[in-house]
C-alpha positions, 0 to 999 in steps of 0.5 A: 596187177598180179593175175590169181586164178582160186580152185576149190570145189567150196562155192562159198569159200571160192567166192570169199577169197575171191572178193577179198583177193580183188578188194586188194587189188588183184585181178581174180578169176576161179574154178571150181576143180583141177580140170576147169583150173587147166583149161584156164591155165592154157588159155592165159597166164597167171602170176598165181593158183591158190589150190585146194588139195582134194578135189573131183576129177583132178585134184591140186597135186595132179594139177600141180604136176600137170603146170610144171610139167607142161608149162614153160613158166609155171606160175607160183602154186600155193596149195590149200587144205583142210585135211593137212598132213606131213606127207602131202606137204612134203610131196607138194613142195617137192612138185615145186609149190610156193607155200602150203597153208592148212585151213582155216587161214586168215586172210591176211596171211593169205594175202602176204603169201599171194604178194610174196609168190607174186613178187618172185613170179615177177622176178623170174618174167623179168629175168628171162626179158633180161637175158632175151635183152643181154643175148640179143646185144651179144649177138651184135659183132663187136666193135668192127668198122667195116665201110671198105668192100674188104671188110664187108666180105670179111664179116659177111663170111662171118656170119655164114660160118659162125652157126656152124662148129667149123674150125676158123683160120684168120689170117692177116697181118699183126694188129689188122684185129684177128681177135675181134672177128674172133670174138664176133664168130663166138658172139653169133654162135650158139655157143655165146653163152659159153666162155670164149678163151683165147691164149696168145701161143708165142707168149708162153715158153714151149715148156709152159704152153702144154700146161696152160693148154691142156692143164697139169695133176699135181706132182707132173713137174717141179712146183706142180703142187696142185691140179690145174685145169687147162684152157681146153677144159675152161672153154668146154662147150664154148669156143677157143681162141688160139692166135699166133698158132703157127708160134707153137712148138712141133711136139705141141701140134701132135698133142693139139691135133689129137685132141681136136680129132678125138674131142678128148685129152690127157692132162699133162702127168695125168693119165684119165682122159678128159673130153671135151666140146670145143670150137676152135677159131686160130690166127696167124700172120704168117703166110700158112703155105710158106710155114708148112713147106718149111716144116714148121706147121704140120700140113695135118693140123694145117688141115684140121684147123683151117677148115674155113678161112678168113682173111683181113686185110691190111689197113693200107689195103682198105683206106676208107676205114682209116677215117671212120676207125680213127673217129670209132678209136677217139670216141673209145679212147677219150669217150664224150671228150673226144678231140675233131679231126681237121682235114690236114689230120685226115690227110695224114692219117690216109697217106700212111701206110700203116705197117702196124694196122689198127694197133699202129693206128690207136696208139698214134691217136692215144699220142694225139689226145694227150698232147691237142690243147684245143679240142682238135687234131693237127698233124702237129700232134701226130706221130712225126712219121706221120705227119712227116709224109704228109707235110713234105712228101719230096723225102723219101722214107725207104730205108737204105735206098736214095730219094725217090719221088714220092709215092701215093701209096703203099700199093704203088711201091716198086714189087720185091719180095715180102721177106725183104720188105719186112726185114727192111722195116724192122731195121728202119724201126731200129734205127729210129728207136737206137735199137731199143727193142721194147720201143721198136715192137711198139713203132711196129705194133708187134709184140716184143716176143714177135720181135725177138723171133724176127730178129732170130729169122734176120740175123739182127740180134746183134747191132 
C-alpha cells in the first residue's frame, strides 16, 4: 500500500486531501511545513510528498532540495500551489519533482498523479533489489568444481587476490579451464560490473593483434577506412583476459608493457594518447622460466604481469574431480536429460590420463550422450582410448616403445623430459587421426594454431 506524506500550512485542505487520499486506499500521514515534513522523512520511508510551495520555515522547493540531496532514494515529489508561475514550475522540475498541479485541483486528478508517482517509486525499489539480486549471483565463481586439495587452494588464492588491482598470471596446461578462474577473479572484483574482455594472443596473426589490442584511426593501414576501438579501450574500468600470452610477437610485448606501466596508449597511426583503467588476468601453458631464458617472453613484462600467480593443475594430477566433473559436464550438456554413469564408465574415466584435461573430458561425454540408447554410459560409449585402457590394461599405449606392464596412472610413468613427452603424444595423436591435423588438435584438446607451432618447434610438418 503506497505510503503519502501531505504538507501544507492550510489545516482544512490537508485534512481534505488527506481522507480522500486514505478513502482510496492509501496510507497517509501529514504536516503542517517544510520542517515538520523533514523530520518525518528521516524518520520512515515514503513512496510520495503532495507539497505545497510557500510555506513557513521551510518551504516546498527548499524541501525538495533538501530529499534530493540527502536521500539515497528520494521518494516522488508532487508540488502543490496557488500562486503558480513559469518560473517556480521550471525550477522544481529541475530540483527533479514528478509533477506540478496549480490549486484548485480536482481530486481525481490528483489521485492518478499520486498512483502514477507510486507506480514509478515502486519501480526504482524493485530495481535496486534486482541488482542487489543479480550482483549477489555474480559473485558466485562460475562453474568450478573443486572436490580436490589442488583445486581448493586455487580458488582460495582466488578469492585473496580478486579484491585487489593485482595483475594474475594463470598457468597450467591447455584445457585445465584458465578462462574460468578468469572470469571468477573478474566476477569477485569490484570491477564486476565492468566488461570482462578476453582475446586468445595465438588466434590472431602478429600483424592483426596490435590492432585488435590497442585499435587503429582511420587510414593506419590498407582497408583501415574507419576508427576502431581496441579491446583495451572496450575493457576500461573492467578486466582484460589475455590467454595464450607468451604467443604474442616480441614487438608486440614492448607495446603491452608500456601501456600496463603508463595506464595509457596510442592507437595504432594515431598519435592522441588514450588512458585507461584496466586489470589484467593472463594465461599460459607454456613453462614461463623456460620462455624467458629463450628469449621469447621479455623477463620485464614477465614481471610486470606475473605480480601473482596461479597454478591449475592438470586433471591426472587431482583425479577426485574427474567423477564430479564428468557429472557437472552431463547435466550442462544434456540438462535434465542427462545419462548415469555406471561403475565400469566411472573406472574409465579415472584411469585415464587426460593429456587434453577438461577440454578432453567434455568432448569425450559429448561423444557419450549422442551414442547411449539407455539412459546410462558404458564404456562401450566412450572414446576407444578410453575404454581401451580400462577394458585391457596388459597393452601398453606409449608410442614407440615395447609392452610394458600396465600402468596405475600417469603419475607412475617412468621420469623423462617434458618436451619429449609432449612430442611423443602429438606424434601418437598423428598417427591415430592419419595426420589430419584439425582431428589431431581435437584428440589433443588443443587449438589447431597450438598445433601448428608445435608442430614448428618438433620438426613434424612433414609426415
Amino acid at each position: 500500500m503506497p505510503k503519502l506524506l501531505v504538507v501544507d500550512d492550510e489545516k482544512n485542505l490537508r485534512l481534505v486531501v488527506e481522507k480522500e487520499m486514505t478513502r482510496q486506499g492509501h496510507e497517509v500521514a501529514t504536516a503542517e511545513d517544510g520542517e515538520a515534513a523533514w523530520s518525518l522523512l528521516e524518520e520512515q520511508d515514503f513512496d510520495v510528498v503532495l507539497c505545497d510551495i510557500n510555506m513557513p520555515r521551510l518551504d516546498g522547493l527548499g524541501l525538495l532540495r533538501r530529499t534530493r540531496d540527502r536521500n539515497q532514494n528520494p521518494p516522488e515529489v508532487i508540488m502543490l500551489t496557488g500562486q503558480a508561475t513559469v518560473e517556480s514550475a521550471i525550477e522544481a522540475m529541475k530540483l527533479g519533482a514528478y509533477d506540478y498541479l496549480t490549486k484548485p485541483y480536482r481530486i481525481g486528478e490528483l489521485s492518478a498523479l499520486v498512483t502514477a508517482a507510486a507506480e514509478k517509486q515502486q519501480l526504482k525499489v524493485d530495481n535496486q533489489r534486482l541488482r542487489a539480486q543479480i550482483a549477489r549471483a555474480n559473485r558466485d565463481i562460475p562453474e568450478i568444481v573443486a572436490d580436490s586439495p589442488q583445486m581448493k587452494e586455487a580458488l582460495r588464492l582466488v578469492n585473496r587476490v580478486a579484491p585487489s588491482d593485482t595483475s594474475v598470471l594463470i598457468t597450467g596446461e591447455s584445457g585445465v579451464g584458465k578462462e574460468l578462474i578468469a572470469q571468477a577473479i573478474h566476477k569477485l572484483s569490484d570491477r564486476a560490473d565492468k566488461p570482462f574482455i578476453d582475446l586468445n594472443c595465438a588466434a590472431l596473426q602478429d600483424t592483426l593483434l596490435e590492432s585488435e589490442l590497442f585499435g587503429h584511426e582511420a587510414g593506419a593501414f590498407s582497408g583501415a577506412r574507419a576508427r576502431k576501438l581496441g579491446l583495451f579501450e572496450i575493457a576500461d574500468g573492467g578486466t582484460l583476459f589475455l590467454d595464450e600470452i607468451m604467443e604474442m610477437p616480441m614487438q608486440l610485448q614492448s607495446k603491452l608493457l608500456r601501456a600496463l606501466e603508463t595506464r595509457s596508449f596510442f592507437r595504432v597511426g594515431g598519435t592522441k594518447k588514450v588512458e585507461v583503467d584496466v586489470r589484467l588476468v593472463a594465461a599460459t601453458n607454456r613453462d614461463k622460466d623456460q620462455a624467458v631464458a629463450e628469449g621469447v617472453f621479455r623477463a620485464d613484462l614477465m614481471y610486470r604481469v606475473n605480480s601473482f600467480e596461479i597454478y591449475i593443475p592438470p586433471l591426472r594430477e587431482r583425479r577426485e574431480d574427474i567423477e564430479p566433473l564428468a557429472r557437472h559436464l552431463l547435466h550442462k550438456l544434456a540438462g535434465h536429460d542427462e545419462p548415469e554413469l555406471s561403475p565400469a564408465a566411472i573406472e574409465a574415466l579415472n584411469s585415464f590420463e587426460w593429456s587434453g584435461n577438461v577440454r578432453q573430458l567434455r568432448n569425450c561425454l559429448e561423444r557419450a550422450i549422442l551414442l547411449t540408447d539407455n539412459g546410462t554410459i558404458t564404456p562401450r560409449e566412450l572414446p576407444p582410448e578410453i575404454a581401451y585402457r580400462t577394458e585391457r590394461p596388459s597393452v601398453s599405449v606409449s608410442y614407440g616403445t615395447p609392452a610394458a606392464p600396465p600402468v596405475a596412472s600417469f603419475q607412475n610413468a617412468s621420469p623423462t623430459n617434458l618436451r619429449d613427452v609432449e612430442r611423443q603424444q602429438i606424434i601418437g595423436a598423428l598417427e591415430k587421426t592419419g595426420w589430419h591435423r584439425g582431428k589431431t588438435a581435437e584428440l589433443l584438446g588443443i587449438s589447431p594454431s597450438t598445433l601448428y607451432r608445435r608442430l614448428r618447434e618438433y620438426g613434424l610438418e612433414v609426415r
